[in-house]
Every structure is written in C-alpha cells, then in structure tokens.
C-alpha positions as CSV (number, residue, x, y, z in Angstrom):
1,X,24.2,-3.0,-3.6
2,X,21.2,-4.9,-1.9
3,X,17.9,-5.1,-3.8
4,X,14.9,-6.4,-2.5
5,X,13.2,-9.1,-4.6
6,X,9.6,-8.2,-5.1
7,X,9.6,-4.6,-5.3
8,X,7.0,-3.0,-7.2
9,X,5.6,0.7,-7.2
10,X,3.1,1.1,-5.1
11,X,1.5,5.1,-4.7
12,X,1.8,8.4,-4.1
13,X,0.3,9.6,-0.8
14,X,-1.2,13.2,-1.4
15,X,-2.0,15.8,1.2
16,X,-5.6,17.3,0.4
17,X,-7.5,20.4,1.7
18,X,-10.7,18.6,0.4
19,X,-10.4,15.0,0.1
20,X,-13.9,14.6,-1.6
21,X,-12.5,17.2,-4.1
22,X,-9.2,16.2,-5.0
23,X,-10.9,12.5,-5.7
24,X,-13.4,13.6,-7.8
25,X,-10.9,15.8,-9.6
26,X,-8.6,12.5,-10.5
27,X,-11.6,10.6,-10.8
28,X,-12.9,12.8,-13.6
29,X,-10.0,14.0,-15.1
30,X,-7.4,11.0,-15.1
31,X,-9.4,8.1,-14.7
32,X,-9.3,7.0,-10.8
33,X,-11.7,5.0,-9.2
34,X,-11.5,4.4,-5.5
35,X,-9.8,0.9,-4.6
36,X,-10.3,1.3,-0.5
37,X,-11.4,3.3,1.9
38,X,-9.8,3.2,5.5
39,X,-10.9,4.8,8.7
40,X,-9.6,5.0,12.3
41,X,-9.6,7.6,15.0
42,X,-12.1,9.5,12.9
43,X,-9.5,9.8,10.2
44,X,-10.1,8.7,5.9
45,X,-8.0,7.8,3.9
46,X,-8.7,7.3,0.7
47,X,-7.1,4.8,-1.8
48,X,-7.5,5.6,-5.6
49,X,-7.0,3.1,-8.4
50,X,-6.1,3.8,-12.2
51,X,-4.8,0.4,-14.1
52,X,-2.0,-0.4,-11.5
53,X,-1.2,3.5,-10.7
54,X,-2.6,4.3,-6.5
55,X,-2.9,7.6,-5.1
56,X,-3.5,8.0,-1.0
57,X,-5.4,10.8,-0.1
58,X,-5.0,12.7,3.6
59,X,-7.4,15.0,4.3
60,X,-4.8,18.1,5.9
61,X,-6.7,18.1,9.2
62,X,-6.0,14.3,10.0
63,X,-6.6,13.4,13.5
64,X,-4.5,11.4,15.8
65,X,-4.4,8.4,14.0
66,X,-2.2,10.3,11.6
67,X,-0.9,13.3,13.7
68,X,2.8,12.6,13.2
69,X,5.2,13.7,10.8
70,X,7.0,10.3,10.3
71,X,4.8,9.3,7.7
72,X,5.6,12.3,5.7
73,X,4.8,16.3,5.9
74,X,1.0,17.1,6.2
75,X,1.7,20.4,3.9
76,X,-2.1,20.9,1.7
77,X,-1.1,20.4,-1.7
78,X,2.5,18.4,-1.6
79,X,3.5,14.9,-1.5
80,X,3.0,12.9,1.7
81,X,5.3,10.4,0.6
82,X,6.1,7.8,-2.0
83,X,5.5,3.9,-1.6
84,X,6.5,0.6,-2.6
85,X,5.4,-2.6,-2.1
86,X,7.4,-5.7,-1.1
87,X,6.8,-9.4,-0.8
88,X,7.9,-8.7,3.0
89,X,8.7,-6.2,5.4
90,X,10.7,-7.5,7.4
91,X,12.9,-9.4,4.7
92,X,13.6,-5.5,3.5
93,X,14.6,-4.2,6.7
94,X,16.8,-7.4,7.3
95,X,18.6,-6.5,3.5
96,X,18.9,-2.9,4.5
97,X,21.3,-4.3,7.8
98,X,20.0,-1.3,9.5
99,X,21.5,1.2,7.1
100,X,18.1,2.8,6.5
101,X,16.7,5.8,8.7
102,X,13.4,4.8,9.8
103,X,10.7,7.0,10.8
104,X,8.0,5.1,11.5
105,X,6.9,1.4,12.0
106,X,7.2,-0.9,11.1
107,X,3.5,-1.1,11.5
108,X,0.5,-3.7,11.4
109,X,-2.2,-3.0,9.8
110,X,-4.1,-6.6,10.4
111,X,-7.5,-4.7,11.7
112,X,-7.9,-3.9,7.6
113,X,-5.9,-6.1,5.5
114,X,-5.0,-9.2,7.1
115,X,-0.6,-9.2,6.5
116,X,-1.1,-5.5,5.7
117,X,2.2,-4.3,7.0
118,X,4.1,-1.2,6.7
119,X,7.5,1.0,7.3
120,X,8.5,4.5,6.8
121,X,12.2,5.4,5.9
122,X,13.9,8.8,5.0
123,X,15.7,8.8,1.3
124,X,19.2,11.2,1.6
125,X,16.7,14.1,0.8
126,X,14.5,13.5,3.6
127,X,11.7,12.6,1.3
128,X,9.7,9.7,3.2
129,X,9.5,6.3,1.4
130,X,6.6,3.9,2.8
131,X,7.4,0.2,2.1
132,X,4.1,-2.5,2.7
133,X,3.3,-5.8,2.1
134,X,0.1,-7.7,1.8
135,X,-2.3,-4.0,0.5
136,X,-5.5,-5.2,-1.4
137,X,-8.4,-3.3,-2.9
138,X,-11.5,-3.7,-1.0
139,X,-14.3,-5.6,-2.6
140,X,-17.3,-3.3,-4.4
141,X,-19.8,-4.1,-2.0
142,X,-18.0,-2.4,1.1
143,X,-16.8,-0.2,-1.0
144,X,-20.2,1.3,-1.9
145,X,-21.3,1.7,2.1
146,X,-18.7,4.9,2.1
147,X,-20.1,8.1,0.7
C-alpha cells in the first residue's frame, strides 16, 4: 500500500443555501472564524477556521467558475467533498501510478495562493476527495475588506 508522506486533514467543503448564514451559524455556535475568502467569476467561497479544523463554503447557486460536478455534488445541505492536504500534488498522483479516478485538475490556483494547487479524485463510493498543496489563511487586513 502507497502512502503519501505529508498528508494531513484539510476540510470539509459544505454546500450552503445562504452562505452568510451557514457562517455565522458555525461562527457562533462552534467557534469558526473566517481564514480566507476567494472570489472568481462572481463566485465566494468562503474558508472557515476553528484551531486546525476548515470548513469551505459554496453558496448552491455557484457560477461558472464552479459549475461542474467534479468537484463534488452541489446538493444545498450535503457534503461537497472532503480534503486533504499534501506536501505535493504531483508527488501524490505519481504514488497513486494512475490507479486513482480523477475528476478534476489537477488545478493551479497561483492567482490566490502562490503553489496553491489542487486535484479531485472519486473514493470506491464516489464520494469526491480534494487533495492541495501550498493553502494559507489570508492575512487580517484583506480579510476585513470582505463583508
């Protein structure tokens, strides 16, 4: 069996009919404080931050930036997909010899993060995994420009 050196959990991506809801509702509740903010193609996502537990949250009507299904189902109220974080992408796909089934990626999300990368695989469920490398919180100051 292959295991990747450097894996660590990384979050849950969430599927939200209100996005400003469900975050205040974790932040309030459980603790969670947003940890970064991205937006492209007029779509949020929101990153959410308790000790070293994340939650992602996709607003249900994303827009194209997010309109596929490879990242996970888009279903309000279910899980998106689970994630993990690696020292490299590309060192995990080269363990997995190709044995994985990939669904999307893998991607570069350099425009955010610099080294921000990421792929999507299906577990023998169907449930989508994201792996990434190189995710950081965003500083305070940005952070505070998003309402």
């Amino acid at each position: 069996m292959a295991v990747v050196s450097g894996l660590r959990w990384s979050h849950v991506g969430l599927n939200c009919r209100d996005q400003k809801a469900t975050e205040d509702f974790y932040s309030r509740w459980f603790g969670f404080a947003r940890a970064r903010v991205v937006e492209a193609d007029g779509t949020r996502v929101v990153f959410l931050r308790r000790d070293q537990v994340y939650l992602e949250l996709f607003a249900t009507d994303a827009g194209p930036a997010f309109d596929t299904l490879a990242d996970g189902p888009r279903h309000p109220g279910t899980a998106r997909h689970l994630a993990f974080q690696v020292d490299s992408v590309d060192a995990f796909l080269d363990t997995a010899g190709g044995e994985l089934d990939v669904t999307l990626g893998p991607l570069a999300f350099d425009a955010f993060i610099p080294g921000w990368k990421t792929v999507w695989v299906k577990d023998p469920d169907g449930v989508v995994v994201e792996v990434s490398q190189g995710y950081s919180d965003q500083e305070a100051a940005e952070l505070a420009t998003y309402a």
